[in-house]
C-alpha positions in Angstrom: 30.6 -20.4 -53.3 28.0 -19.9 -56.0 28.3 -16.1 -55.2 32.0 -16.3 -55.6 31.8 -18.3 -59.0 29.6 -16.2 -60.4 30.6 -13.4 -63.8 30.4 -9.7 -63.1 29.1 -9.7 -66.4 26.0 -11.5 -65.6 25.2 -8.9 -62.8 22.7 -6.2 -63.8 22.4 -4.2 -60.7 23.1 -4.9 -56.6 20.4 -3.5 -54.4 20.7 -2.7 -50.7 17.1 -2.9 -49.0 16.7 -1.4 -45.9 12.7 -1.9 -45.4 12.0 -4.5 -47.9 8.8 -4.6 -49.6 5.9 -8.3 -48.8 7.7 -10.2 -51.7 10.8 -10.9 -49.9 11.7 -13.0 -46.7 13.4 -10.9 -44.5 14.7 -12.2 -41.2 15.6 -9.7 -38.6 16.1 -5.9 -39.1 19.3 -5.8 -41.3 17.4 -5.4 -44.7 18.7 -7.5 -47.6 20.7 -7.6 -50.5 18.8 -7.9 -54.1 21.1 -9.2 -57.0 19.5 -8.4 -60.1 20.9 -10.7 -63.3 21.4 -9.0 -66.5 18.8 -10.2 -69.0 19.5 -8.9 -72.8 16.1 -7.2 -74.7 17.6 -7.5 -78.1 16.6 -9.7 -80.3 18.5 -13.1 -81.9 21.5 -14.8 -80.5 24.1 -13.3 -78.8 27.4 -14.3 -76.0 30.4 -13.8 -74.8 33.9 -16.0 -73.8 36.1 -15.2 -71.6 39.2 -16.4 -69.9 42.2 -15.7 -67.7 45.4 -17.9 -66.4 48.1 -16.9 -63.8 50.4 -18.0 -61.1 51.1 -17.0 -57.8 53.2 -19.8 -55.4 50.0 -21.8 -57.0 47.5 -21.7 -60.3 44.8 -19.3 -61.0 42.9 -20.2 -63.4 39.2 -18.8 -64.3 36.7 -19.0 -67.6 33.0 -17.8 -68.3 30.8 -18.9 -71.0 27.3 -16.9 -71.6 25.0 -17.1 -73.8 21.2 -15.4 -74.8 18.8 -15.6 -77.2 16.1 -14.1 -77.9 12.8 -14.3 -80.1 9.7 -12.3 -80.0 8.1 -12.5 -76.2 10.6 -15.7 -75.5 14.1 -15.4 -74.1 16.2 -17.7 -73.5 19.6 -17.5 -71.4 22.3 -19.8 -70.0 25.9 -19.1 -68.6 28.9 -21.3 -67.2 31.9 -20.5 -65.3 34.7 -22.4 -63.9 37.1 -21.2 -61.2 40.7 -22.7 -60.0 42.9 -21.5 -57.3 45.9 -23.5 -55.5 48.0 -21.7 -53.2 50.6 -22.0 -50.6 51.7 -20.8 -47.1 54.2 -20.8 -44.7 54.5 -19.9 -41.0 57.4 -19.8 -38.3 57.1 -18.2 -35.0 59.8 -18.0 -32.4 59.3 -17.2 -28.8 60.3 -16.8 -25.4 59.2 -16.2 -22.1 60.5 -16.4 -18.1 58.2 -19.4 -16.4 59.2 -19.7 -13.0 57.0 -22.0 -12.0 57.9 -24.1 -14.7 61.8 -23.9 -13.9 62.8 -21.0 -16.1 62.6 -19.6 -19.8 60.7 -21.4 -21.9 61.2 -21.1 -25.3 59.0 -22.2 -28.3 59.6 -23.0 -32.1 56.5 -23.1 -34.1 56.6 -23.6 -37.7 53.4 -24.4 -40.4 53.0 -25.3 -43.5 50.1 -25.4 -45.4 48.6 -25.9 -49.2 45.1 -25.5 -50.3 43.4 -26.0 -53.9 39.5 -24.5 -54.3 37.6 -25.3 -57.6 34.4 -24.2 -58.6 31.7 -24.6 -61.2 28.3 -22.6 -61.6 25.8 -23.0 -64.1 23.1 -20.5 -64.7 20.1 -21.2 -67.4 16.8 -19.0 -67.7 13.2 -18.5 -69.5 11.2 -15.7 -70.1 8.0 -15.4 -71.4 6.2 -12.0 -71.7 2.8 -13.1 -72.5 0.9 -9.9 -73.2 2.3 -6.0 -71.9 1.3 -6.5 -68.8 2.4 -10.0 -67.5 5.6 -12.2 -67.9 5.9 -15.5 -66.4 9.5 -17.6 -66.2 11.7 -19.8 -64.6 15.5 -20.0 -63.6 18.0 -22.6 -62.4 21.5 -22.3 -60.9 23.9 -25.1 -59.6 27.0 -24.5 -57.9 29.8 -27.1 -57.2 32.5 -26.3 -55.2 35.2 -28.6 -53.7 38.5 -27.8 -51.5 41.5 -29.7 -51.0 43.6 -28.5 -48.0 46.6 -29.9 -46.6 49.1 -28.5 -43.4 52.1 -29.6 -41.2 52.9 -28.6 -38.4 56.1 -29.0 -36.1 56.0 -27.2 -32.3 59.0 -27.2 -29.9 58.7 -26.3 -26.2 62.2 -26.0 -24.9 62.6 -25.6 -21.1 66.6 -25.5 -19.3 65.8 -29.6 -18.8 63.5 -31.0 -21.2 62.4 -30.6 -24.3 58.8 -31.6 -25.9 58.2 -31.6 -29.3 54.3 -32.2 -31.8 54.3 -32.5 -35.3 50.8 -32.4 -36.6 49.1 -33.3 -39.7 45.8 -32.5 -41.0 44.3 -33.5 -44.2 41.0 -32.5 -45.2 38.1 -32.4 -48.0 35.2 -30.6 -49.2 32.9 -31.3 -51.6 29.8 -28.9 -52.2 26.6 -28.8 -54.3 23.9 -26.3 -54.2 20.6 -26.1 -56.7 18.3 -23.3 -56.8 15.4 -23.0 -58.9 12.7 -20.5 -59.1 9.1 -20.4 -60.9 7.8 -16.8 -61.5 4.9 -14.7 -62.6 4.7 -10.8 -62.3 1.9 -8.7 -63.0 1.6 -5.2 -63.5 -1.7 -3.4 -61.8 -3.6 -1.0 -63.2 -3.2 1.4 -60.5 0.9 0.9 -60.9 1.5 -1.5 -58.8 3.3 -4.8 -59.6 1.8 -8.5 -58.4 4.5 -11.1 -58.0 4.2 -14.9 -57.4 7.3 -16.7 -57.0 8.0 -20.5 -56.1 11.6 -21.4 -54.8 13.2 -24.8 -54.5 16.7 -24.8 -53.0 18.6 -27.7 -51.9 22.1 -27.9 -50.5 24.7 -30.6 -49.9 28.0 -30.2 -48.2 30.5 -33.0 -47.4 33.7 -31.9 -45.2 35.6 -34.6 -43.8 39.1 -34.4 -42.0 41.9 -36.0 -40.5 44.1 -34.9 -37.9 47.0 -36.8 -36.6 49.6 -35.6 -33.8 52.8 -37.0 -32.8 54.7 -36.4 -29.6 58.4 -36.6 -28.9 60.9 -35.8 -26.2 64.2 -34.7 -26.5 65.6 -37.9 -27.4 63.2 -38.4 -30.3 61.2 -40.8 -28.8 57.4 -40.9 -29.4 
């Protein structure tokens, strides 16, 4: 979710790692994926805004806010983004079969519908220090919230040359996410070229997903 919230426009650079170097935690032998954030070397104040609305059988709706500035060996940056999307779906499937040991064709009527609405916020703020050419020390944080609405019906008919049997189910369900991600840093660069980096990480993650499912079952006379 926080990937999925997140502005191309705060995106410097995506590496794909195949060996990666000590400084990062690697599990098995897939390599990694480095996402590099944009940070902006001029100096004073600068942002952008942006914004987008639309509709397709459910809302889209989407903003970014960033912002930077910048003074001497001290930068500053924050960014915000929201994210909306509702949508809806429907299914029906017909079928039919020969079941002799079930007295014959069996048929089946299946039909679903379904309705989901996913919003998202992410907040990204920054500090950089450079304290002398060869060393710069910082911090980040980034919080993601996330939360799903879902909803779906469905109604499933088994028709044999005698009976018939018939479900409706219903399922409701919730999600609520929050994720937090902060990061200490301080690189050095080595006389002989090479760069020392010492980074402490703090991540925490919450996720709430309840649902309900209910089922009704009724025979050709419409009894439960």
């Amino acid at each position: 979710a926080m990937l999925k919230g997140m502005s191309a426009d705060n995106v410097e650079k995506i590496e794909l790692i195949d060996t990666p170097p000590s400084k990062f935690d690697a599990d098995g032998n897939g390599g990694i994926i480095n996402i590099v954030l944009r940070k902006d070397i001029d100096e004073g104040t600068n942002g952008s805004v942006s914004a987008s609305a639309g509709y397709g059988i459910g809302g889209k709706a989407n903003s970014t806010l960033s912002l930077n500035h910048r003074a001497g060996r001290n930068n500053f940056s924050g960014s915000y983004s929201f994210n909306h999307d509702a949508s809806f779906s429907t299914v029906g499937v017909e079928s039919a079969q020969n079941m002799p040991a079930l007295g014959g064709e069996l048929q089946m009527d299946f039909m679903n519908e379904s309705s989901q609405v996913i919003r998202s916020h992410n907040v990204n703020v920054g500090f950089d220090h450079e304290q002398n050419e060869r060393t710069t020390w910082g911090s980040a944080v980034a919080w993601n919230s996330s939360q799903w609405i879902g909803s779906g019906l469905s109604d499933v008919a088994y028709r044999q040359p005698d009976s018939i049997l018939a479900v409706q189910t219903n399922m409701n369900g919730f999600s609520r996410g929050n994720n937090l991600l902060s990061n200490i840093y301080l690189e050095g660069k080595l006389k002989d070229g090479g760069v020392l980096n010492i980074d402490a990480d703090y991540l925490f993650y919450q996720n709430r997903n309840p649902t309900m499912v209910s089922a009704l079952f009724f025979d050709e006379e419409q009894n439960e």
